[in-house]
C-alpha positions in Angstrom: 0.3 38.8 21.9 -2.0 41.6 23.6 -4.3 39.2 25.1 -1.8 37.0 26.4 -0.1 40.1 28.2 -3.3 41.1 29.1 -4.2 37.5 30.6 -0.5 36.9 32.2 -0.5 40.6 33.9 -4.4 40.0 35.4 -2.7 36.1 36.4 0.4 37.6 37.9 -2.0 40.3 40.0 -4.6 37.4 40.8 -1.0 35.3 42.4 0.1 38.0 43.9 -3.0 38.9 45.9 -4.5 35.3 46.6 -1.8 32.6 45.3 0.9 31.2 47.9 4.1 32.3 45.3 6.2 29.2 44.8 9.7 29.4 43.7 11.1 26.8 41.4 13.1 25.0 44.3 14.2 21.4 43.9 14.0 21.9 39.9 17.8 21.4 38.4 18.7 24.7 36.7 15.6 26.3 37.7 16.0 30.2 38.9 14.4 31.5 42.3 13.8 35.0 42.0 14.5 35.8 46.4 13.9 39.1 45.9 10.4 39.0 43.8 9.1 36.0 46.3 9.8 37.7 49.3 7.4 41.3 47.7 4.8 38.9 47.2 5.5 37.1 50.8 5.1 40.8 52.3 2.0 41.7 50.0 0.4 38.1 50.9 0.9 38.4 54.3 -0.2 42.0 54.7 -3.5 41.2 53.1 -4.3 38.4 54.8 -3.5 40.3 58.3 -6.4 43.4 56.3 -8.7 40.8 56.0 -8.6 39.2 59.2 -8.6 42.9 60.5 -11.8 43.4 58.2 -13.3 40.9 56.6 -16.2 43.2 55.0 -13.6 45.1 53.8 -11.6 42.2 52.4 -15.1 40.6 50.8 -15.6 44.1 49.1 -12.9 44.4 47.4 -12.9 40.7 46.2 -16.1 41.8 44.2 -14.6 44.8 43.2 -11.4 42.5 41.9 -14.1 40.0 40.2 -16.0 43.2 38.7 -12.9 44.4 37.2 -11.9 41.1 35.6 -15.5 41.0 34.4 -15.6 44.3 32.6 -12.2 43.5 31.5 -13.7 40.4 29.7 -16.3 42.8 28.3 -14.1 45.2 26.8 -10.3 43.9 27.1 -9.1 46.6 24.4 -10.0 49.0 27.3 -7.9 47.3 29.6 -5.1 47.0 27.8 -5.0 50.7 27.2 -5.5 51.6 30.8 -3.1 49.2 31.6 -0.5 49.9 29.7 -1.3 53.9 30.5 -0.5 52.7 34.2 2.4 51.3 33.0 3.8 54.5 31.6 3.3 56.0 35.0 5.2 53.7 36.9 8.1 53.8 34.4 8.3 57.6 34.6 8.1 57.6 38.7 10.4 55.2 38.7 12.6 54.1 35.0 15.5 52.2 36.1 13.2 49.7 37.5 11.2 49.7 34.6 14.4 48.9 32.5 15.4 46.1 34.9 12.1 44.5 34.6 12.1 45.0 30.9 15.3 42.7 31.2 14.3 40.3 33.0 11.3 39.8 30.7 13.7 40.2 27.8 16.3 37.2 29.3 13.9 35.2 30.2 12.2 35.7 26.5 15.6 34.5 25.2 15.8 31.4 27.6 12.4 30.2 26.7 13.1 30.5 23.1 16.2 28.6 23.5 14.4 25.7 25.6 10.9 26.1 25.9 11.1 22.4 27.3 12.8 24.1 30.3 10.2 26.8 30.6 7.6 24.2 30.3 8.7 22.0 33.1 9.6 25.3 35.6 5.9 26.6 35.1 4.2 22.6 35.3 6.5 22.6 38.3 5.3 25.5 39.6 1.7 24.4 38.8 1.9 21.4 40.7 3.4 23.2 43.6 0.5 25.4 43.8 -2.0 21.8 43.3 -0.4 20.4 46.2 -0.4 23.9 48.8 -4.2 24.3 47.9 -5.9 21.1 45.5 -9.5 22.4 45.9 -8.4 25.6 43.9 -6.1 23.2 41.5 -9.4 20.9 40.8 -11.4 24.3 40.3 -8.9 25.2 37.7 -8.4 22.4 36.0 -12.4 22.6 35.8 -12.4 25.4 34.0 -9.5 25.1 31.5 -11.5 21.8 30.6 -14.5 23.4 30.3 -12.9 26.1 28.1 -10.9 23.6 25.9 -14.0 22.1 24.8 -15.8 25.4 24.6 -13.0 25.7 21.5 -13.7 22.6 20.3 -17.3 23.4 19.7 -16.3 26.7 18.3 -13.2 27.5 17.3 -14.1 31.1 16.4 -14.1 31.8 19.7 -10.9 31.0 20.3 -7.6 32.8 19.2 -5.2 30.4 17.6 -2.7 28.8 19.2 0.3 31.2 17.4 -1.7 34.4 18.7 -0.3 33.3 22.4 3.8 33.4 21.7 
């Protein structure tokens, strides 16, 4: 459960700074979240206006991003702790959004475990969206999650199992 918070908060970070968010338009009963899209619309477009401004810069702290998901992969206990420590601090500057967010993730908990087929066909939705904005990155991805499924083929032991990730 750890890792996979640890994997879907370093995911959510990776979208927010590089990824075109997508809402889950055109999908019956799907939710778009206006207010959460248009943060990441602002934070998108402010760093791509930083790194036209200063593309060293913006190269530098690529690496710095890529060194940090490295040493994350080295020692992910680490992470978690300092993550969850940063966590704490935002809560305490700021608690009722903290509690919102905490019900959001709570709801939409609830709605998965009432129709995951739902959940699965908003995020494979979401998925293809993102393929279609940007298919080099989608074939690059799609690389490596075939390169890691059969890395857990050839040894499982490296692999958590399957009911470690709900």
């Amino acid at each position: 459960m750890k890792s996979r918070l640890l994997s879907l908060v370093l995911a959510l970070t990776c979208c927010a700074v590089y990824a075109t968010p997508v809402g889950a338009q055109g999908l019956p009963g799907a939710t778009v979240h206006a207010e959460g899209k248009a943060e990441r619309d602002a934070m998108k477009s402010r760093m791509q206006e930083r790194c036209k401004e200063n593309p060293q810069q913006c190269e530098e702290m690529k690496a710095k991003m890529k060194a940090r998901r490295e040493q994350c992969k080295a020692d992910p206990q680490k992470c978690r702790e300092e993550m969850k420590a940063q966590r704490e601090e935002r809560c305490k500057a700021n608690p009722q959004r903290c509690e919102e967010m905490k019900a959001k993730m709570k709801a939409r908990h609830e709605r998965c475990q009432a129709d995951p087929q739902k959940c699965n066909d908003e995020r494979k939705a979401r998925f293809d969206e993102r393929c279609k904005q940007n298919p080099q990155r989608c074939e690059e991805m799609k690389a490596r999650m075939k390169a890691r499924e059969e890395q857990c083929k050839a040894d499982p032991a490296k692999c958590p199992p399957r009911s470690d990730w709900k």
